[in-house]
C-alpha positions as CSV (number, residue, x, y, z in Angstrom):
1,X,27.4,-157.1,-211.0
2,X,26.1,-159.0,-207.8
3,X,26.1,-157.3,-204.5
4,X,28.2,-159.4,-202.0
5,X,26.7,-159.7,-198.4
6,X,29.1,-159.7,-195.5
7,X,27.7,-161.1,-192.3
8,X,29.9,-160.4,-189.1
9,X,29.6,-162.9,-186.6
10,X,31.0,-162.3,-182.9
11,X,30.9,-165.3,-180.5
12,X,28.3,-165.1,-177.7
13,X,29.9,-164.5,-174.9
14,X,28.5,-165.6,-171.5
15,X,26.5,-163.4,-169.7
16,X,26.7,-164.9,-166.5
17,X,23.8,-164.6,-163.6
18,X,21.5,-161.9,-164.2
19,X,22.5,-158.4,-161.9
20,X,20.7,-158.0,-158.9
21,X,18.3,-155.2,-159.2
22,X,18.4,-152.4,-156.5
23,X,17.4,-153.0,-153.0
24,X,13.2,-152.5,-153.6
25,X,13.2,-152.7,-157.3
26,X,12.2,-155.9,-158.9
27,X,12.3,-157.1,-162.1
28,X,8.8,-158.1,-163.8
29,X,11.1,-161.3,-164.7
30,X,13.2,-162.3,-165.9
31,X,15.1,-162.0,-169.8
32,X,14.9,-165.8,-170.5
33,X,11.1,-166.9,-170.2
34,X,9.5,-170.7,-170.3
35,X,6.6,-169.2,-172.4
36,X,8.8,-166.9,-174.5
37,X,11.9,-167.2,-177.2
38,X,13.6,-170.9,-175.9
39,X,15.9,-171.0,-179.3
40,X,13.4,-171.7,-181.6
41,X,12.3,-169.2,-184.2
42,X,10.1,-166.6,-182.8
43,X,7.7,-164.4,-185.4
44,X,10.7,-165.1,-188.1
45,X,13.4,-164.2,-185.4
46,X,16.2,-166.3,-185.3
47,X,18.1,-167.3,-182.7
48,X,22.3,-167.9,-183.1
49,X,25.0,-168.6,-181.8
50,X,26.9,-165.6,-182.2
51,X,25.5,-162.0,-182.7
52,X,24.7,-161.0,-186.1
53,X,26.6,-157.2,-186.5
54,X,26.2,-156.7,-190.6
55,X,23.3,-154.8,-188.9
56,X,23.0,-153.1,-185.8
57,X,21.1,-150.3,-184.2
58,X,19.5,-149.5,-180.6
59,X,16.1,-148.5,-179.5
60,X,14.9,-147.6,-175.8
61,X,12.0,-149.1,-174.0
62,X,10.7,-147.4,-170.4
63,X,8.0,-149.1,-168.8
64,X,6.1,-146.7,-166.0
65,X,3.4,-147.9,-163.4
66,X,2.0,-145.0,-161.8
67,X,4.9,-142.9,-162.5
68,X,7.4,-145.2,-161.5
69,X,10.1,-146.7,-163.5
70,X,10.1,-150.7,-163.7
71,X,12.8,-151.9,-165.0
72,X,13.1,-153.7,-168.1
73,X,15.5,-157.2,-167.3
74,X,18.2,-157.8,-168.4
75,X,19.0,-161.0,-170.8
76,X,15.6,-160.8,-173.2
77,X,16.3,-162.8,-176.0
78,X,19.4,-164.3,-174.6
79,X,18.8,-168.3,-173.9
80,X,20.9,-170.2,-171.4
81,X,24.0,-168.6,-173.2
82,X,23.7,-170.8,-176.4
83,X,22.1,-168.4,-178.0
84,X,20.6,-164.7,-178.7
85,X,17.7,-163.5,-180.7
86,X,18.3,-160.6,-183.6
87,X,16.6,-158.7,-180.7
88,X,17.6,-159.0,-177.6
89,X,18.9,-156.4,-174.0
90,X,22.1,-156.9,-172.3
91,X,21.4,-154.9,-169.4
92,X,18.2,-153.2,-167.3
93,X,19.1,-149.9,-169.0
94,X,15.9,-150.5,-171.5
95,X,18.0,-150.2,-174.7
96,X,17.0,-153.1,-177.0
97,X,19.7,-154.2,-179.5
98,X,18.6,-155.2,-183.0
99,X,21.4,-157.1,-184.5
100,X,20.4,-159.0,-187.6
101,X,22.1,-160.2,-190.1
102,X,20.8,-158.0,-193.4
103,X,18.5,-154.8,-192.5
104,X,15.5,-155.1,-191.1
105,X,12.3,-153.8,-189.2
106,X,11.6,-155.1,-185.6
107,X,8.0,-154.4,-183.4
108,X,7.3,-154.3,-180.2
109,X,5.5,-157.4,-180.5
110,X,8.4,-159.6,-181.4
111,X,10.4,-158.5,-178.4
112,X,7.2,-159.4,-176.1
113,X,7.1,-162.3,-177.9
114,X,10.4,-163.6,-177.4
115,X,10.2,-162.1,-173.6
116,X,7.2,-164.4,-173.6
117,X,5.3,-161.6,-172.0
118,X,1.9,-159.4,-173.1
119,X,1.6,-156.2,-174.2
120,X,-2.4,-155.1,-173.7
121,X,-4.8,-152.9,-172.5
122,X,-5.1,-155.5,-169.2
123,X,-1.3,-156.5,-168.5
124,X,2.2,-155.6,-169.8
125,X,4.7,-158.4,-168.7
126,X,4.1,-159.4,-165.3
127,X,1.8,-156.0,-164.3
128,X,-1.7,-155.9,-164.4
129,X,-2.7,-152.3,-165.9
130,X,-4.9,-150.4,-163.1
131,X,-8.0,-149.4,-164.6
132,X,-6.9,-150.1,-167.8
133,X,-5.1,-147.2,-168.5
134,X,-2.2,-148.1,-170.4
135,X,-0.5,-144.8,-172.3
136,X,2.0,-145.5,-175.0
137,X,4.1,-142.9,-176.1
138,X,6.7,-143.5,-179.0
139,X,9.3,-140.5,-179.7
140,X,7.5,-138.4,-176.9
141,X,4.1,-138.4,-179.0
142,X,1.3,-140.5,-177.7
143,X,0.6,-143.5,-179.3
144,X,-3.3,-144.1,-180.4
145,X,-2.8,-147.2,-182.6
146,X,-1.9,-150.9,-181.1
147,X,1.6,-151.2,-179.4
148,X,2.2,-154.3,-181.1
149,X,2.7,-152.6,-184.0
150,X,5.2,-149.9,-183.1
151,X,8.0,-149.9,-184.9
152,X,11.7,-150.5,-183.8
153,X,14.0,-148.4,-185.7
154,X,17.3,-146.9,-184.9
155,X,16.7,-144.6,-181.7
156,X,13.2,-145.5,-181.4
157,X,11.8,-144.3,-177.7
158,X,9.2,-146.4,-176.0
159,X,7.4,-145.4,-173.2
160,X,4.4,-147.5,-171.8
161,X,3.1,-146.3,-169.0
162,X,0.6,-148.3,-166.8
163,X,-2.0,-146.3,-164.0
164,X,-1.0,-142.6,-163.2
165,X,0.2,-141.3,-166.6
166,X,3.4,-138.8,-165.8
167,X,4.9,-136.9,-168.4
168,X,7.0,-139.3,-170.6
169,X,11.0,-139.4,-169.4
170,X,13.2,-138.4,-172.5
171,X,16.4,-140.9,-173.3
172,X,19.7,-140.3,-173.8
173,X,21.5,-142.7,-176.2
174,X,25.4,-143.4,-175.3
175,X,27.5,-140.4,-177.4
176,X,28.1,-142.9,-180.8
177,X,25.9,-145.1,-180.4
């Protein structure tokens, strides 16, 4: 007996402009990048019209440049509302939405590459890293290995932090999320 596959499909709504961030906090740019995901497949990432909910889970991403929060923009993997990556952020709250259509595992390199942004010992996003010191912590446990390769699962915490290395800020995921 064969296993069906539902896939839910929501329309993408519009997102409109992107939020102004705070009075003295900047975005290291924008969601939707020249250089990054422009609808085409990115690292076997698709790009649809509506959002993919057969499977859906969150992970959190803080970035930290001498102890100070940047903010992580809103609109990644959203393009010119036609369409949104499997991976994507709504918001500038750092949680990353992975919404595929069967289960999978996402990295940290596929959302940099669709941001169209580095991830590297010399530069995350628009930042240069001071000195090179670039800490990566994943789950509150320092990360020795490439960041690339960390793995976005269900509640996954990412905290790169750039410069002055500060203890790493815990997250709260949304009660039922």
């Amino acid at each position: 007996m064969g296993v069906g596959l539902t896939v839910v499909v929501t329309k993408l709504s519009s997102p409109g402009p992107a939020p102004s961030p705070p009075p003295g906090v900047v975005y290291p740019s924008p969601g939707d990048t020249s250089s990054g995901g422009q609808g085409q497949t990115v690292d076997g990432i698709q790009c649809n019209a509506g959002e993919m909910l057969n499977f859906h889970v969150h992970a959190h991403l803080t970035i930290l440049r001498n102890g100070k929060q940047v903010l992580v923009p809103p609109y990644i993997g959203i393009v010119d509302n036609t369409c949104l990556y499997w991976l994507h952020t709504h918001d500038d709250s750092g949680i990353i939405h992975m919404e595929a259509p069967t289960e999978r595992t996402f990295n940290l390199r596929q959302l940099f590459d669709i941001w169209g942004y580095p991830l590297s010992a010399t530069g995350v996003a628009t930042y240069d890293v001071p000195n090179g010191d670039l800490t990566v912590f994943v789950d509150g446990k320092q990360w020795t290995g490439d960041p690339y390769d960390i793995e976005l699962v269900s509640h996954t915490q990412v905290v790169i932090e750039l410069g002055t290395v500060v203890p790493p800020p815990p997250y709260v995921f949304p009660a039922g999320d």
